[in-house]
Residue frames as qw, qx, qy, qz and C-alpha x, y, z in Angstrom:
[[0.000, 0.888, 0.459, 0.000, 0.00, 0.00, 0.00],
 [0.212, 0.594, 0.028, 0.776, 0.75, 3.71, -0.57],
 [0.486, -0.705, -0.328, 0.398, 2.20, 5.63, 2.44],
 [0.297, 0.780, -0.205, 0.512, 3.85, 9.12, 3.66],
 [0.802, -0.433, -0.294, 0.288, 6.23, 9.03, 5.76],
 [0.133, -0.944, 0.270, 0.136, 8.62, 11.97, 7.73],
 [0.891, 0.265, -0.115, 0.350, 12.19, 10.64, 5.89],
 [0.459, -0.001, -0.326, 0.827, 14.02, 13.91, 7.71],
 [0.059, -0.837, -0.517, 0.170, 12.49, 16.45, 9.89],
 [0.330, -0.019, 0.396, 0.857, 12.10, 19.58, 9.03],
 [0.366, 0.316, -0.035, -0.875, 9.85, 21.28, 6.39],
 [0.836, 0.189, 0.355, -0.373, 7.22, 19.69, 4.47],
 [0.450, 0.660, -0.590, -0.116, 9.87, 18.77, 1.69],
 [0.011, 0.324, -0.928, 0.182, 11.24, 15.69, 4.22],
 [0.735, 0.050, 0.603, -0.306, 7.80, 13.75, 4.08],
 [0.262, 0.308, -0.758, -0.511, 7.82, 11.26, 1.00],
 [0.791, 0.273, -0.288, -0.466, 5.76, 8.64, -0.60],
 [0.015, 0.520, -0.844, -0.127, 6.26, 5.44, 0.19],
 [0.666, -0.108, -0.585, -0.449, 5.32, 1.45, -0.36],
 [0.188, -0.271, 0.877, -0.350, 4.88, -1.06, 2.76],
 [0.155, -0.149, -0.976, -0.019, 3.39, -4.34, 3.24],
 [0.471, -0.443, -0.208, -0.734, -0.59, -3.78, 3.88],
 [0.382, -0.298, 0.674, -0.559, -1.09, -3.96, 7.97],
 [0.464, -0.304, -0.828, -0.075, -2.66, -7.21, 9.51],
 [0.578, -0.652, -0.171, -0.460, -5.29, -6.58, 12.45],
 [0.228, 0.153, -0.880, 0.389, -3.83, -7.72, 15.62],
 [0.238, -0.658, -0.713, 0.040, -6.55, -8.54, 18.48],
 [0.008, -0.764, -0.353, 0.541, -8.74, -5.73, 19.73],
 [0.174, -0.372, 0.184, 0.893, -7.87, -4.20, 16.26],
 [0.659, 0.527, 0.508, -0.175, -9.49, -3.51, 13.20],
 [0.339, 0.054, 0.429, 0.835, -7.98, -2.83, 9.45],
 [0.295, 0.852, 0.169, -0.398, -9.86, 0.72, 7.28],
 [0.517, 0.349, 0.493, 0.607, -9.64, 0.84, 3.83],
 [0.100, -0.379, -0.196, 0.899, -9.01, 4.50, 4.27],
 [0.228, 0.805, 0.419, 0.352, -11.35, 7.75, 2.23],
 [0.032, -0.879, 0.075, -0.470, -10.26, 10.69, 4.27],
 [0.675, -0.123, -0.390, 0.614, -7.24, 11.10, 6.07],
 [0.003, 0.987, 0.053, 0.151, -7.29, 14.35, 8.43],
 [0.447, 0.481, -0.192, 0.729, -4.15, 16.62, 8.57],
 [0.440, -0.814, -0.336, 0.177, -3.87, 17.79, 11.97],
 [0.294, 0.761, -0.467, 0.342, -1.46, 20.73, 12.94],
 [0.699, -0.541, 0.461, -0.077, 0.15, 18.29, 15.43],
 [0.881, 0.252, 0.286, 0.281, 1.27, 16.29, 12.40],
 [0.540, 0.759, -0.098, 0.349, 3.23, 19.35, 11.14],
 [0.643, -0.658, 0.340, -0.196, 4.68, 19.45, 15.09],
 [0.885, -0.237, 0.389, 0.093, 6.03, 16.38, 14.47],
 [0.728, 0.645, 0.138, 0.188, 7.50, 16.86, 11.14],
 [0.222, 0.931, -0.135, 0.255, 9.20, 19.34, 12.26],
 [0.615, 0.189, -0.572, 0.508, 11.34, 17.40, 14.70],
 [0.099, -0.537, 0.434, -0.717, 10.36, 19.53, 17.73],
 [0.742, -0.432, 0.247, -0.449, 8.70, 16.71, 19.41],
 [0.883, 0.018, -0.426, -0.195, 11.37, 14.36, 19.03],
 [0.003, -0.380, 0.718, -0.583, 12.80, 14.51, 22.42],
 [0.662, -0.039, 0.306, -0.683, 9.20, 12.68, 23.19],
 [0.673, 0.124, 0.729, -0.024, 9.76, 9.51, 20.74],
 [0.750, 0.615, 0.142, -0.200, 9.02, 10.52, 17.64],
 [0.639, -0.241, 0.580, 0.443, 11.66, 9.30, 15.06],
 [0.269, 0.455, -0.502, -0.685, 12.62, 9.97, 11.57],
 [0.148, -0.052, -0.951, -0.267, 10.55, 7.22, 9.20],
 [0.203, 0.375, 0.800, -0.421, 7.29, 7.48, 11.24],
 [0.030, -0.528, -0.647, -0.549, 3.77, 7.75, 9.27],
 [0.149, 0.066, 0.210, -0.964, 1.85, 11.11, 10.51],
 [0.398, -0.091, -0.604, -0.685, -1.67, 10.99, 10.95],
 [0.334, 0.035, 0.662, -0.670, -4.58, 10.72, 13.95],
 [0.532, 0.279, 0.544, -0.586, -7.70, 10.21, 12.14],
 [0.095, 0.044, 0.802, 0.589, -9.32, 8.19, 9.20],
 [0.612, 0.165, 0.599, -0.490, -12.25, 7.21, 8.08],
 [0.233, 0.335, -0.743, -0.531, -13.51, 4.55, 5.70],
 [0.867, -0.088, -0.325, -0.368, -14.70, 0.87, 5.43],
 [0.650, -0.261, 0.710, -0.071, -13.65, -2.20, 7.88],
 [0.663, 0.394, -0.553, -0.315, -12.01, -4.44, 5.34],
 [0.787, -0.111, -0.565, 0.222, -11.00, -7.10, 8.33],
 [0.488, -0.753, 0.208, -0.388, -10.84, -7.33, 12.03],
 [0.133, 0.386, -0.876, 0.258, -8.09, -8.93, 14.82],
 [0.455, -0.078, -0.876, 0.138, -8.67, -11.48, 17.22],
 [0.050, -0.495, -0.531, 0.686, -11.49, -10.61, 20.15],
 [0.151, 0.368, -0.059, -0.916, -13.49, -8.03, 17.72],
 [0.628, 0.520, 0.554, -0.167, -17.03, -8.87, 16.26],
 [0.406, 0.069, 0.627, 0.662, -17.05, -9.44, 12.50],
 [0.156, 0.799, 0.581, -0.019, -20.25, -7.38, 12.12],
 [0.094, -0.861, 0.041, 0.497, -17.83, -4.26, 11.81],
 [0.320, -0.005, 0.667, 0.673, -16.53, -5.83, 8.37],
 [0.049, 0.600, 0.693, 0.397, -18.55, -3.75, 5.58],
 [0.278, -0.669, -0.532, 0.438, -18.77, -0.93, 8.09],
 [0.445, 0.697, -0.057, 0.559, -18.45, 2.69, 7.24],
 [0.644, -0.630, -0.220, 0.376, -16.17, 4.33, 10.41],
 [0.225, 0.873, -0.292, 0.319, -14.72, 7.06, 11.33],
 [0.890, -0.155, -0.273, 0.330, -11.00, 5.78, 13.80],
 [0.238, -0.943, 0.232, 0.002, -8.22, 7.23, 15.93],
 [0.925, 0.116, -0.224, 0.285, -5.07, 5.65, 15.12],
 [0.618, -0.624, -0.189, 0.438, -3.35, 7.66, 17.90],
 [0.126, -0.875, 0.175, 0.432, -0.12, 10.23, 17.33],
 [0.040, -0.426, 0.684, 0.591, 0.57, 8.19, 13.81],
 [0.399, 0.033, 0.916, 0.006, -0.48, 5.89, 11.57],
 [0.528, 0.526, 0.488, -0.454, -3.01, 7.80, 9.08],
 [0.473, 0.681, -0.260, -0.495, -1.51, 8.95, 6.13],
 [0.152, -0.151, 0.925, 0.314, -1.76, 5.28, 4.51],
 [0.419, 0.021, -0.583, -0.696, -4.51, 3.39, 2.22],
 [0.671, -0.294, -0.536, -0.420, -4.77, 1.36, 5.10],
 [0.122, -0.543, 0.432, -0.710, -4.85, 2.09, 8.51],
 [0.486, -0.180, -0.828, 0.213, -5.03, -0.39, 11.59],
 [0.280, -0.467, 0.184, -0.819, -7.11, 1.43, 14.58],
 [0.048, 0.219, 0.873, -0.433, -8.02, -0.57, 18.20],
 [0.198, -0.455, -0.835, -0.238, -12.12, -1.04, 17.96],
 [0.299, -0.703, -0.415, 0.495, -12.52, 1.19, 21.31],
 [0.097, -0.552, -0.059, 0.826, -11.74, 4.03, 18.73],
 [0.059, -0.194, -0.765, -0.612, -13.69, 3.66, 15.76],
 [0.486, 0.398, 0.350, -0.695, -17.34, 5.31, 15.39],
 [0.495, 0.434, 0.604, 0.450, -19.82, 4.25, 12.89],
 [0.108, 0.134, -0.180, -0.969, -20.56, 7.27, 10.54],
 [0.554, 0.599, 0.288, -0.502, -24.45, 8.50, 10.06],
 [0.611, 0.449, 0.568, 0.320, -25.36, 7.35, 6.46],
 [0.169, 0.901, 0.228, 0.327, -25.75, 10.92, 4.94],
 [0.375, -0.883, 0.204, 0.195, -22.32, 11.95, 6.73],
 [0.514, 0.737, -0.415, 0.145, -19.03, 12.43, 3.98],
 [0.850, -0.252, -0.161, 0.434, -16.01, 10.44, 5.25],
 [0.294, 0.477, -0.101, 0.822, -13.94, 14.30, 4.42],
 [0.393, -0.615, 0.071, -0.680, -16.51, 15.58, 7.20],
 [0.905, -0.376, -0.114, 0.162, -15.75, 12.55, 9.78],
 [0.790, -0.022, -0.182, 0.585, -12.34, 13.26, 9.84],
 [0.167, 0.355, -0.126, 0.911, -12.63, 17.23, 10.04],
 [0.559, -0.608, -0.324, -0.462, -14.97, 16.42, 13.06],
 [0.899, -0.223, -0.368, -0.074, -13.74, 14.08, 14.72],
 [0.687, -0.070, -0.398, 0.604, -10.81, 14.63, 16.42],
 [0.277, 0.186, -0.103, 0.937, -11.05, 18.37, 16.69],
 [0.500, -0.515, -0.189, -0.670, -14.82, 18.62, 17.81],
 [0.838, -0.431, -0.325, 0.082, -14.09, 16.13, 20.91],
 [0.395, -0.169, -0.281, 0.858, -10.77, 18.88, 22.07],
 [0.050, -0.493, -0.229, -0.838, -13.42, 21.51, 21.63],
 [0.623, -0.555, -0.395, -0.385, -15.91, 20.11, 23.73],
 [0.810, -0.393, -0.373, 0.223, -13.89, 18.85, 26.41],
 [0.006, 0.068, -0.308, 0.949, -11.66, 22.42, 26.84],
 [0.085, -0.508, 0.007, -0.857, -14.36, 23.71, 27.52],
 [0.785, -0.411, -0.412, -0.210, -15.39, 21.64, 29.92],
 [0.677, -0.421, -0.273, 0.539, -12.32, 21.77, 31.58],
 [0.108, -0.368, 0.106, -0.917, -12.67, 25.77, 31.57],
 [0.028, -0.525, -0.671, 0.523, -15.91, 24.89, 33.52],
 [0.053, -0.015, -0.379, -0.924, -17.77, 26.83, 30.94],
 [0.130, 0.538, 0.814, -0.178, -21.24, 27.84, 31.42],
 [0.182, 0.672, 0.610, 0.378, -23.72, 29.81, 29.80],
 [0.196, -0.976, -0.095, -0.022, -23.45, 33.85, 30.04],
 [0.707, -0.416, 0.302, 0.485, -19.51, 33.34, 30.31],
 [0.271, 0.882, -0.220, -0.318, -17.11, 35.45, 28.00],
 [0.825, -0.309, 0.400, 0.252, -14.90, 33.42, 25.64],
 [0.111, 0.766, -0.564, -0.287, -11.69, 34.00, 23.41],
 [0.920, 0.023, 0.337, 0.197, -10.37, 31.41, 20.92],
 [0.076, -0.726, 0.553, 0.402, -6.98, 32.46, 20.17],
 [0.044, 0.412, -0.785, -0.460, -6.15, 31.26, 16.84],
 [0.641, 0.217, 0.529, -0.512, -9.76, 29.99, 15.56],
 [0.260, 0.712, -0.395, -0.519, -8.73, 29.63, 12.28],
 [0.320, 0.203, -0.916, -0.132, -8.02, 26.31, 12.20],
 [0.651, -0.344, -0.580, -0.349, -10.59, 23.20, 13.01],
 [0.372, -0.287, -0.672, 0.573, -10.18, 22.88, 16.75],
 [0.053, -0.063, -0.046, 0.996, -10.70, 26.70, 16.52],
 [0.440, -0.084, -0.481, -0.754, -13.74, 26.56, 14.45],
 [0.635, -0.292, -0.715, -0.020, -15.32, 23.75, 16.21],
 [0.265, -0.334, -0.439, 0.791, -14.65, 25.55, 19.95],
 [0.491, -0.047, -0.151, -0.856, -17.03, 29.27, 18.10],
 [0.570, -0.146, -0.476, -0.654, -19.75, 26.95, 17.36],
 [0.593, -0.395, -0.701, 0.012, -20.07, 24.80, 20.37],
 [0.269, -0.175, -0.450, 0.834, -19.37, 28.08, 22.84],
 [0.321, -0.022, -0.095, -0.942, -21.87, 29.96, 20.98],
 [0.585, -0.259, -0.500, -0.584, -24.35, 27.09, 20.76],
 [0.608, -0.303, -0.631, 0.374, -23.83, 26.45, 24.70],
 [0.038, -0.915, -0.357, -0.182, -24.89, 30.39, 25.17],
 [0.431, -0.123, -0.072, 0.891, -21.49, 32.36, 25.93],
 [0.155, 0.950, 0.204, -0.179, -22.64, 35.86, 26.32],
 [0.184, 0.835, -0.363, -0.371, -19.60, 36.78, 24.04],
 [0.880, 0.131, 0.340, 0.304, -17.44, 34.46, 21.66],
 [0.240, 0.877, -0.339, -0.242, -13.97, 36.27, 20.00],
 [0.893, 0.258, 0.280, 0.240, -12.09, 35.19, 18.06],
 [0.058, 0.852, -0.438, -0.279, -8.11, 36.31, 16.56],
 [0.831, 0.365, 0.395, 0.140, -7.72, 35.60, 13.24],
 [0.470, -0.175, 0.331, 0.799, -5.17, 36.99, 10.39],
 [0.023, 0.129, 0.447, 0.885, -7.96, 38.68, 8.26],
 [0.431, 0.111, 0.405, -0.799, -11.33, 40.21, 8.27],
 [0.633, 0.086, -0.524, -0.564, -12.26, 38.29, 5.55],
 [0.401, -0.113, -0.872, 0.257, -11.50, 35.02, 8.02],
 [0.046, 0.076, 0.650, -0.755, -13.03, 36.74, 10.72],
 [0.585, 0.084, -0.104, -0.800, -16.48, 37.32, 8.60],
 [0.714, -0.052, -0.677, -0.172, -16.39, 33.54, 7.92],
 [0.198, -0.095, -0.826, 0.519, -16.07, 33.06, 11.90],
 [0.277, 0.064, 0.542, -0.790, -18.88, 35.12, 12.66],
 [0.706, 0.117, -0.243, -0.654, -21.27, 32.96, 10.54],
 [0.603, -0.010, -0.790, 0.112, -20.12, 30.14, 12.68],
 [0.594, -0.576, -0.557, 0.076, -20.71, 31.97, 15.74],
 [0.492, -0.476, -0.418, 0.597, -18.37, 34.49, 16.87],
 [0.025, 0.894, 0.448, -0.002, -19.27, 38.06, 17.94],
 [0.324, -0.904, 0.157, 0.231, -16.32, 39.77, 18.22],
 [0.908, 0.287, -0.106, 0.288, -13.08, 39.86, 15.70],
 [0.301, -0.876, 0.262, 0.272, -9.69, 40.72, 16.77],
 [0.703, 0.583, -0.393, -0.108, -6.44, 40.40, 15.52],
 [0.765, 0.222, -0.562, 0.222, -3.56, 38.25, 16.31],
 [0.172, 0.255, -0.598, 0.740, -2.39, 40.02, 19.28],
 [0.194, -0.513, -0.775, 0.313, -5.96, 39.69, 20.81],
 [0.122, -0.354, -0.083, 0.923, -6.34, 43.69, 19.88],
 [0.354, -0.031, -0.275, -0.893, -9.02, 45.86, 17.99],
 [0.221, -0.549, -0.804, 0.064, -12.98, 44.25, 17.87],
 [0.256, -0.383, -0.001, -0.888, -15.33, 47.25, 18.20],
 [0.630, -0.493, 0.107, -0.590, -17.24, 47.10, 21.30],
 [0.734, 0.096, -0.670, 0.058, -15.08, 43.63, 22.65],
 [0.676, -0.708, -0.085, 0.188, -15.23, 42.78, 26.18],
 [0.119, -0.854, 0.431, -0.265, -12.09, 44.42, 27.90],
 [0.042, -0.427, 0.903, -0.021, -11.69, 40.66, 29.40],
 [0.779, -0.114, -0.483, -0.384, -13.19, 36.79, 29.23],
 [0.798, -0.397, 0.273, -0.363, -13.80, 34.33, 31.57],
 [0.896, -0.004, 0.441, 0.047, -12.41, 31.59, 29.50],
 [0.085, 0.739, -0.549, -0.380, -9.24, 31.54, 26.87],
 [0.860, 0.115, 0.458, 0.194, -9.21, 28.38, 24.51],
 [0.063, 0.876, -0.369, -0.302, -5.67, 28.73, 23.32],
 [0.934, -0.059, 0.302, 0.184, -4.45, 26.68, 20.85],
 [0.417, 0.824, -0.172, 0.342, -1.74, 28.68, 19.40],
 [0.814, -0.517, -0.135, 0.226, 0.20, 29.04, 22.53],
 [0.627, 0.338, 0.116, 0.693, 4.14, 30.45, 21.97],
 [0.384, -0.029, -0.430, 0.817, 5.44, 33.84, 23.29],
 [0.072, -0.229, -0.134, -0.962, 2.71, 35.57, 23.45],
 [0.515, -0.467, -0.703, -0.151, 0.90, 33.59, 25.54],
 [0.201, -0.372, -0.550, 0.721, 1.35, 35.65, 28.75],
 [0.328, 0.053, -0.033, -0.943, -0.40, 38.99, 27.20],
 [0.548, -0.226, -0.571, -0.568, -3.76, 36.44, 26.93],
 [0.563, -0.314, -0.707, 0.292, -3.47, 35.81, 30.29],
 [0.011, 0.273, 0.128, -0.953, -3.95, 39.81, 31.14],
 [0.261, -0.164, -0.492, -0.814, -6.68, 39.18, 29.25],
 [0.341, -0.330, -0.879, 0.035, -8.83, 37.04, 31.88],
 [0.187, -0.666, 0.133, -0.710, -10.94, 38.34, 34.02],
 [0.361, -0.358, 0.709, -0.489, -10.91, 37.96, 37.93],
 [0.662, 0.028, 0.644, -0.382, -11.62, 34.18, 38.51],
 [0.538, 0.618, -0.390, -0.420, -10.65, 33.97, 34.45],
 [0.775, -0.064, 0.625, 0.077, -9.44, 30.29, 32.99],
 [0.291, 0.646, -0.639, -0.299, -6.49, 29.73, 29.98],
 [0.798, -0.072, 0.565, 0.196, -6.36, 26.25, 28.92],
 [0.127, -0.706, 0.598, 0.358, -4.45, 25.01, 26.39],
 [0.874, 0.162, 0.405, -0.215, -4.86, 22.82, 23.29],
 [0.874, 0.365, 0.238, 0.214, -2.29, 23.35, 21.57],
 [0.347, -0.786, 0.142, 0.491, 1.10, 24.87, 20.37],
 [0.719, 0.580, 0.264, 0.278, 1.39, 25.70, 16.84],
 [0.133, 0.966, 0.010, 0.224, 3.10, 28.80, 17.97],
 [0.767, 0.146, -0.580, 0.233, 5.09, 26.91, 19.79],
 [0.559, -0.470, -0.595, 0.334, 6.37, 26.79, 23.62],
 [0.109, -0.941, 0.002, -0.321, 5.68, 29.90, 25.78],
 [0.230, 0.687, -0.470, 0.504, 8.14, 31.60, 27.58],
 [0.568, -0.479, -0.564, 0.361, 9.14, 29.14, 31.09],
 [0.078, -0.214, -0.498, 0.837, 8.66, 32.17, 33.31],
 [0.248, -0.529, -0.513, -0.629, 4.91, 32.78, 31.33],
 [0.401, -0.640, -0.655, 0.018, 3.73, 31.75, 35.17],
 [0.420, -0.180, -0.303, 0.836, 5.09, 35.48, 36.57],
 [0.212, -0.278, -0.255, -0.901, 2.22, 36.85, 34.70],
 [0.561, -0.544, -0.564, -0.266, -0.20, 35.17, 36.87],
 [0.554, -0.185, -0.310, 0.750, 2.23, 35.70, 40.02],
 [0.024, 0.055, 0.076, 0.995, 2.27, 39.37, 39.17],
 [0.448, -0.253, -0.221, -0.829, -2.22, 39.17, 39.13],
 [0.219, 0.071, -0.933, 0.276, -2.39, 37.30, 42.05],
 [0.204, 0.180, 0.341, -0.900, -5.33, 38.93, 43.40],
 [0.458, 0.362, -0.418, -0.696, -7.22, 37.81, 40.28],
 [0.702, 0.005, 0.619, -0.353, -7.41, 34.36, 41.16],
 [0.418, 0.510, -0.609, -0.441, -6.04, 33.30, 37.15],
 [0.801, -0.145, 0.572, -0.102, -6.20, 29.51, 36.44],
 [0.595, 0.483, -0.228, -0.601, -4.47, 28.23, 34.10],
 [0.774, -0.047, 0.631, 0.026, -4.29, 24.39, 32.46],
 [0.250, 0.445, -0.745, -0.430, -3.44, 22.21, 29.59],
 [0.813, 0.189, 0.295, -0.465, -5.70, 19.91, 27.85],
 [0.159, 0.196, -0.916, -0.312, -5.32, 16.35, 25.78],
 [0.750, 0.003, -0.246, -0.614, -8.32, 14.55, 24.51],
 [0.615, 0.239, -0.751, -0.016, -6.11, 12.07, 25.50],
 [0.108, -0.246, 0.569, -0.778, -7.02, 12.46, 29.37],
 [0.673, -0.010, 0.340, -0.656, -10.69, 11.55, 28.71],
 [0.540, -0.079, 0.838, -0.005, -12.09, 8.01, 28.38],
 [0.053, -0.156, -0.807, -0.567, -12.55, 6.19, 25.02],
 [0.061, 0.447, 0.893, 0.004, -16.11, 5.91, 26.06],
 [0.080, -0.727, -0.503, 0.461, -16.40, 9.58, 26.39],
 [0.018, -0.398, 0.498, 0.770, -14.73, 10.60, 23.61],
 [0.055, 0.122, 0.858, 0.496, -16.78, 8.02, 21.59],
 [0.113, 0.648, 0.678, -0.329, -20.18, 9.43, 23.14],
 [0.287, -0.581, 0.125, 0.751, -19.03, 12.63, 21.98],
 [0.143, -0.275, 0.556, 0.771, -18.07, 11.81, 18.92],
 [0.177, 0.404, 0.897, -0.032, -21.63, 10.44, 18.11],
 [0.019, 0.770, 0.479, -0.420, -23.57, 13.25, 19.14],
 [0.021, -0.564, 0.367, 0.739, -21.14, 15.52, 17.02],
 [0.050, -0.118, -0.781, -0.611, -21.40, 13.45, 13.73],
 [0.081, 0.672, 0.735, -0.029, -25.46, 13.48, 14.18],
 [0.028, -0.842, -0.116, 0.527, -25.76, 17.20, 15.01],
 [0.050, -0.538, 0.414, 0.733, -23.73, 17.51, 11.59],
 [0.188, 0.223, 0.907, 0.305, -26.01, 15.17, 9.90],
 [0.126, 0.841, 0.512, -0.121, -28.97, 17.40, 10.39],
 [0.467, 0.650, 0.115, 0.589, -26.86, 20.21, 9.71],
 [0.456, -0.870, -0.185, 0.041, -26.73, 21.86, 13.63],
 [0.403, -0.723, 0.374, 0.419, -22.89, 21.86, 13.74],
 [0.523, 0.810, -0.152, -0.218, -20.51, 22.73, 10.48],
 [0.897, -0.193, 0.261, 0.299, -17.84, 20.76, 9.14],
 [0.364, 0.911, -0.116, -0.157, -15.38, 23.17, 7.42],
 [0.806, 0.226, 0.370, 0.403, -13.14, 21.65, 4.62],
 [0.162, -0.788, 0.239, 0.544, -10.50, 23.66, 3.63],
 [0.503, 0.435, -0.661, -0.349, -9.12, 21.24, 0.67],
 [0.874, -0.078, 0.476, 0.047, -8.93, 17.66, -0.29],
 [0.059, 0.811, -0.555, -0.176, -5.94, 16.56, -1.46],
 [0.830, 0.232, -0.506, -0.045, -4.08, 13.34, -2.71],
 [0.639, -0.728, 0.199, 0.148, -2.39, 11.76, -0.22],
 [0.760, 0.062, 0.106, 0.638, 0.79, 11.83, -2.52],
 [0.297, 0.618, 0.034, 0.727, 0.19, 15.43, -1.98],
 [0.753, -0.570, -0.276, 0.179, 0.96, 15.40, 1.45],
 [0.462, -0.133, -0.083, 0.873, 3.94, 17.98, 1.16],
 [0.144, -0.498, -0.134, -0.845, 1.75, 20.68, -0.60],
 [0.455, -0.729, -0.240, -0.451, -0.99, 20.36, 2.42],
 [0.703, -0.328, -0.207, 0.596, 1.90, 20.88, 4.75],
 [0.068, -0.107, 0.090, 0.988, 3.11, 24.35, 3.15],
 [0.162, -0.643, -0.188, -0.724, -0.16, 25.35, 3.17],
 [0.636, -0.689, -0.342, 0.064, -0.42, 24.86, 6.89],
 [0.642, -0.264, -0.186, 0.695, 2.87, 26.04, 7.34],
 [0.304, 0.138, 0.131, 0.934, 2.13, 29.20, 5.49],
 [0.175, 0.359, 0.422, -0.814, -0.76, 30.16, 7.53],
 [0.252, 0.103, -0.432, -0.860, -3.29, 29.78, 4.49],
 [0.284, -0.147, -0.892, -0.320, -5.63, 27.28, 5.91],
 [0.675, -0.174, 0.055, -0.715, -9.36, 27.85, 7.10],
 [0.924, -0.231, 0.016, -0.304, -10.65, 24.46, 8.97],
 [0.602, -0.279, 0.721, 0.200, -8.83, 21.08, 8.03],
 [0.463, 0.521, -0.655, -0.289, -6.97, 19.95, 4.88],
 [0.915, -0.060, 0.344, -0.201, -8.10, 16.64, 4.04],
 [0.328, 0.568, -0.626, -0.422, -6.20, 13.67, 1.97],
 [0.892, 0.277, 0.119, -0.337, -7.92, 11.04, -0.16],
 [0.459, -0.367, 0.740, 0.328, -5.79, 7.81, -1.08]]
C-alpha cells in the first residue's frame, strides 16, 4: 500500500511517498480501507522534529484520524464491523496510509448521509473543543476568546461556545475576511492576532481556549478576568516563555487559572459518546464541518506548506 512518511524532519519537503506491506489486524484491532485522512497541525509538530525529544523518530507515518470501510478485524473483535463505514483514531501516527489499523474502542460508525472528508474534520477536533471547555468549567453567560480559531479545533470551539450560550465568543484571526467567515459560525467579536481591535469587545473573558500558545501567551493571560481560565490545546506557535507563570504571580489577586488539555485524558467511552452526538448534530446540519481542501495523499507535502504558510481555514483533508 501507498504511504507518507517523515524521511528527515524539518519542512514539508522531508515527508515522502512510500510502499509497505498492507497492515494485519492484531486482536482488539481492526484494518480501514481509508477515504479521508485528516491533517492535523500536530502532524506538522512532528515533522518538524520539535517533538522528538518525546519519541518521535525519523521514518514514522503522521496521521490521527481516518475514516472509511472495515475491510477485516483482529482477534477478540465482532465481525459485524466488516462492511462498516467508520470514522478511527489511530493515535499520534499511523493515518496517512490506504490502510490504517485502529483498536475497535476508537472507531465510530458514521451516520449514512455523513461524507467520510466531514468525519475526519470532526472528529478529532470537535471532541478537544468540547472537552476544553469543559475543563474551563464553561457555562452559559460566560465570556470566551479562541486564540487562533482559524483552524478546526478553533472553528469547532465558536460553534459549540456559541451554541452552549457564551454571552460573548472572540475570536483572533489573520484577516477580516477570516473573521467574517467566523462570525457565521458563531463568533461576535473579531480581533487580531495580538488579541487587539474588535469594536465594542469585552475588555476581558472568563475563559481563553488557546491553541496557538508560543510567546505571546502571557499577554492572553492579562486578558482574563478575575476568577478567568487559559487552557491550552495546543502549540502551533510553539512553547511559551518558562517564566509565562510570573504573569499570573504578578495578578495574584485575580485568582487566574491556568491548564493544559489532551483529549487524551478523557475516556474512550467519552470521547466516543461525543463523537456520536457531534457526527449526528452535523447530519442534520446543527454543527458545520469546514473543509479547507482535499488533497491526494501523494500530496501530502503541498498540504503541509499550506499549513505552514498560515493559508488554511478548517482542516486539509487527503484522499488515497
Amino acid at each position: 500500500m501507498k504511504a507518507v512518511a517523515i524521511k528527515a524532519f524539518g519542512g514539508p519537503e522531508g515527508l515522502a511517498v512510500i510502499d509497505l506491506p498492507a497492515p494485519v489486524p492484531g486482536a482488539g484491532q481492526v484494518l480501514i480501507a481509508t477515504e479521508a485522512i485528516g491533517v492535523g497541525g500536530v502532524d506538522a509538530v512532528i515533522r518538524s522534529g520539535a517533538l522528538a525529544a518525546y519519541g518521535f523518530t525519523e521514518g514514522h507515518i503522521p496521521g490521527g484520524e481516518v475514516a472509511g470501510t472495515v475491510i477485516a478485524v483482529g482477534d477478540d473483535v465482532d465481525t459485524s464491523w466488516i462492511g462498516q463505514r467508520v470514522w478511527a483514531s489511530t493515535g499520534v501516527g499511523g493515518g496517512y496510509v490506504e490502510q490504517a489499523v485502529a483498536p475497535v474502542e476508537e472507531i465510530v460508525p458514521l451516520p449514512a448521509d455523513l461524507s467520510a472528508v466531514d468525519a475526519v474534520t470532526l472528529g478529532s477536533s470537535g471532541v478537544v473543543a468540547h472537552f476544553a471547555l469543559a475543563h474551563a468549567h464553561f457555562a452559559p453567560g460566560e465570556s470566551v476568546l479562541v486564540r487562533g480559531a482559524a483552524g478546526s479545533i478553533g472553528i469547532l470551539a465558536v460553534q459549540l461556545a456559541a451554541r452552549g450560550g457564551a454571552g460573548a465568543v472572540a475570536v483572533t484571526t489573520s484577516s477580516a475576511e477570516r473573521g467574517e467567515r467566523l462570525r457565521k459560525l458563531g463568533a461576535t467579536h473579531v480581533l487580531d492576532r495580538s488579541g487587539e481591535g474588535g469594536e465594542d469587545a469585552p475588555t476581558g473573558y472568563d475563559i481563553v481556549i488557546d491553541v496557538v500558545a508560543g510567546p505571546d501567551l502571557p499577554s492572553f493571560l492579562d486578558r482574563l478576568n478575575p476568577n478567568g481560565r487559559l487552557v491550552v490545546v495546543g502549540v502551533v506557535g510553539g512553547q511559551p516563555p518558562a517564566d509565562f507563570g510570573t504573569t499570573m504571580m504578578a495578578a495574584f489577586r485575580k485568582s487566574l487559572s491556568f491548564a493544559t488539555f489532551s483529549a487524551d485524558t478523557v475516556a474512550a467511552s467519552d470521547r466516543r459518546a461525543v463523537r456520536i452526538e457531534q457526527f449526528a448534530a452535523a447530519e442534520r446540519d446543527a454543527l458545520h464541518a469546514v473543509v479547507h481542501e482535499v488533497l491526494p495523499l501523494e500530496q501530502a507535502v503541498l498540504a503541509h506548506r499550506k499549513m505552514d504558510a498560515g493559508e488554511v481555514f478548517g482542516r486539509i483533508v487527503l484522499t488515497p
